[in-house]
N, C-alpha and C positions, 0 to 999 in steps of 0.2 A: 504493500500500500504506500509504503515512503516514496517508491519510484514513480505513483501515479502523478500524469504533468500538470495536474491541476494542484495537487497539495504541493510539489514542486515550486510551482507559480507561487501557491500562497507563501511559502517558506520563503522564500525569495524577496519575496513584497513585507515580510516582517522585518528581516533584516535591512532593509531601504531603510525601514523607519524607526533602527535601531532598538528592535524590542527586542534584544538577548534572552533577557528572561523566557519571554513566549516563545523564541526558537527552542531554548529550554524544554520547557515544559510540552510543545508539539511533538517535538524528538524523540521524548521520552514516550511519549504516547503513542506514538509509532511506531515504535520500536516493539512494545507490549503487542500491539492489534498486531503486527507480524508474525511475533512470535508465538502468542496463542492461537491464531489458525492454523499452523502446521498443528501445534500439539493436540488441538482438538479434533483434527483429523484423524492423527493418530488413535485419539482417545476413543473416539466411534468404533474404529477397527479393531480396537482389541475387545470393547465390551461387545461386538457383532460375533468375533471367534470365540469369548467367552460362552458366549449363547449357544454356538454350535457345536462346544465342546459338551455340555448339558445336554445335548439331543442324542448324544450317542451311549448316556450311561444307559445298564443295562435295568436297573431298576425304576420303574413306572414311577413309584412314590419319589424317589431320590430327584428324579425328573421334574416331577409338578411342584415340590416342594424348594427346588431354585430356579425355576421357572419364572416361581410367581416374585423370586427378589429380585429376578434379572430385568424382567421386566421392567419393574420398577425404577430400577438401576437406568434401563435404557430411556425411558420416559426423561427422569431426573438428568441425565446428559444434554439427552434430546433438546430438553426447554434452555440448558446452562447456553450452549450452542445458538441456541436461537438467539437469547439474550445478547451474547457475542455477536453477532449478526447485524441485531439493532443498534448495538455502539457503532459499528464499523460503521452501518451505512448513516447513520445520524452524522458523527463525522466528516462525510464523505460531502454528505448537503450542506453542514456548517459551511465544512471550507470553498465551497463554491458561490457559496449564496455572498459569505465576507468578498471573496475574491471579482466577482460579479458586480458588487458595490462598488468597490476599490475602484477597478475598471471606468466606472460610470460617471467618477467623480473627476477625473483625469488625472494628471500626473501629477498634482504638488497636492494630491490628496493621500492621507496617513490610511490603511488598510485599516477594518477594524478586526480586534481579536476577536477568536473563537470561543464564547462562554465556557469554562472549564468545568465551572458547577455541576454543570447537568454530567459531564464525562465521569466527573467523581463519583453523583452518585450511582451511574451506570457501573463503576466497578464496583458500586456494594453491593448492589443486586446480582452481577457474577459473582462475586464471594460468599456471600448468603447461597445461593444457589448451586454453587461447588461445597456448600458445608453439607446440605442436604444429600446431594450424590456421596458424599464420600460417609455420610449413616450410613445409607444402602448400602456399599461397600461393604463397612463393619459388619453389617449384620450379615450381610452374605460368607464374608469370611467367618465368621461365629458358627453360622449354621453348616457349613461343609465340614470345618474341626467336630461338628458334634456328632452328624453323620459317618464320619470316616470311622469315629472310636467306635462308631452302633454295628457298622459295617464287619470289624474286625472279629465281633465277637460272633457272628451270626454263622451258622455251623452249616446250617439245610436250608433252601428257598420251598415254598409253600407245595410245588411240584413231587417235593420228598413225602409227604405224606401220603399222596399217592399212592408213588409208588412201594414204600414201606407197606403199607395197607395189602398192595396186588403181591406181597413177598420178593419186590423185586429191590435190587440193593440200591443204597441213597447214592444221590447226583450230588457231589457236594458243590456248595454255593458259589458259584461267581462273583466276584468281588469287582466292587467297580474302584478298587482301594487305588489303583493305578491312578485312574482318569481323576478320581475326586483329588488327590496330591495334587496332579499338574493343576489340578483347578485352582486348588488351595497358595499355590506360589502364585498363579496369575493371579487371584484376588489379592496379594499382599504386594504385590509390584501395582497393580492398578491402585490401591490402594494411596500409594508413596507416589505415584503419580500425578493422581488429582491432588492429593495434599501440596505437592509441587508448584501444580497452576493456581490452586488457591493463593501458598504465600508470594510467588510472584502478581499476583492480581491487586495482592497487599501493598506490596513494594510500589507497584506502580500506585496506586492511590497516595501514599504516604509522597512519592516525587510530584504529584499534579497539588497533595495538600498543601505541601513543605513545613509538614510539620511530622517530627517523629511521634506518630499515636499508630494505634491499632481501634477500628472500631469494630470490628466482628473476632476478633484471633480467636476469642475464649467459645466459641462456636465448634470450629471444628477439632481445636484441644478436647470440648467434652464431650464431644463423637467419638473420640478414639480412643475414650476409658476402658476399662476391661469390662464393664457388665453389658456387653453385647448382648445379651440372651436376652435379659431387660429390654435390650431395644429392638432386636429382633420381633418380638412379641408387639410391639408399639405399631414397627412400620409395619407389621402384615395386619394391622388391623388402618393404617396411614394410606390414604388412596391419593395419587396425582391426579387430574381431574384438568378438563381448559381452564376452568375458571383458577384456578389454584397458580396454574402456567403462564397468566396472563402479563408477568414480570412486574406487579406492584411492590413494594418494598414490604406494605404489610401482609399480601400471601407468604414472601417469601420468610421474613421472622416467623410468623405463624408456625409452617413450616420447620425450621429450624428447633424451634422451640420446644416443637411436637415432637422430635426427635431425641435434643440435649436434655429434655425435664425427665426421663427414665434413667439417666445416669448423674445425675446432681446426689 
């Protein structure tokens, strides 16, 4: 997006009129919408093969049972992404709409900046909105650890009765102990990955505030307490919904909140 010739143009026209600062603060902000598109790309890809790895365990229950967190997991991406989206392209019209001005005033006229406010609070709404995906995460990784220990211990699948019954000898169980591991490290890397773009989302609000604060950190800190199970139980009774995704600051605490209050 930095290279696009219109933000170009506008960068350009800041610096005419000696605003260092706001070349500042653009840059950096350019810098972030770059770098979170690739990773949100990335991030879609792995929570789509996440899913597909789920379609091939061999157990039906084990199947619907992270099914129904992936889902949710993908929803909760789904809306962060969108969110991301609407920064970009909101930016995208600022800088045009200033620059269009600029333009029309002629040449001994000063550019005006691009309102930072609203970008700011566009990354609390990604933040809040990556704290919520990365519950679903936890709980996801909660419930595969719990599964895998259930797995272990289970000697005969339901088929052995059967055949016990007809005198003929047990099938012992297939275990999906493999496929649930690989799942269990993807969910712990996805994990530390959204946590990733969450505190870079930080970083970047804290360079557009210029102020060293945190206004969400303690959000996805109490995500990531060890009473998963607690929350586990929360988000599957927790529905994303349009209305819920419609990116207002107060669905997305709501949200949050409805998450971090089972581990306080």
């Amino acid at each position: 997006m930095q290279n696009e010739p219109i933000v170009q143009e506008y960068l350009k026209a800041l610096m005419q009129g000696g605003k260092n600062k706001e070349v500042k603060e653009t840059k950096e902000l350019l810098e972030y919408l770059d770098t979170m598109d690739q990773k949100f790309t990335e991030l879609i890809q792995e929570v789509t093969s996440l899913k597909e790895t789920i379609q091939t365990l061999q157990n039906p229950e084990t199947r619907s049972r992270l099914t129904v967190i992936t889902d949710k997991l993908e929803l909760a991406v789904n809306h962060t992404r969108e969110l991301f989206e609407k920064t970009k392209n909101s930016f995208r019209t600022a800088v045009k709409q200033s620059v269009d001005e600029f333009k029309s005033k002629g040449k001994h006229a000063v550019i005006k900046t691009v309102d930072t406010l609203h970008f700011k609070q566009a990354l609390q709404h990604i933040g809040h909105s990556l704290a919520v995906a990365n519950g679903v995460v936890g709980a996801f990784n909660s419930k595969v650890t719990e599964i895998t220990a259930q797995s272990r211990n289970i000697k005969h699948n339901f088929k052995n009765i059967g055949r016990i019954m007809m005198g003929k000898d047990a099938v012992p169980f297939q275990s999906d102990t493999q496929k649930l591991n690989v799942l269990q490290h993807a969910g712990i890397g996805l994990y530390k990955k959204i946590e990733a773009l969450y505190q870079k989302t930080q970083s970047a609000y804290k360079k557009l505030d210029g102020l060293d604060k945190s206004s969400v950190k303690k959000d996805l800190k109490q995500i990531g307490e060890s009473k998963t199970n607690d929350c586990y139980q929360t988000l599957n009774e927790f529905h994303f919904t349009t209305e819920d995704t419609e990116g207002t600051e107060e669905n997305i605490k709501s949200s949050v909140s409805s998450v971090s209050s089972v581990v306080n």
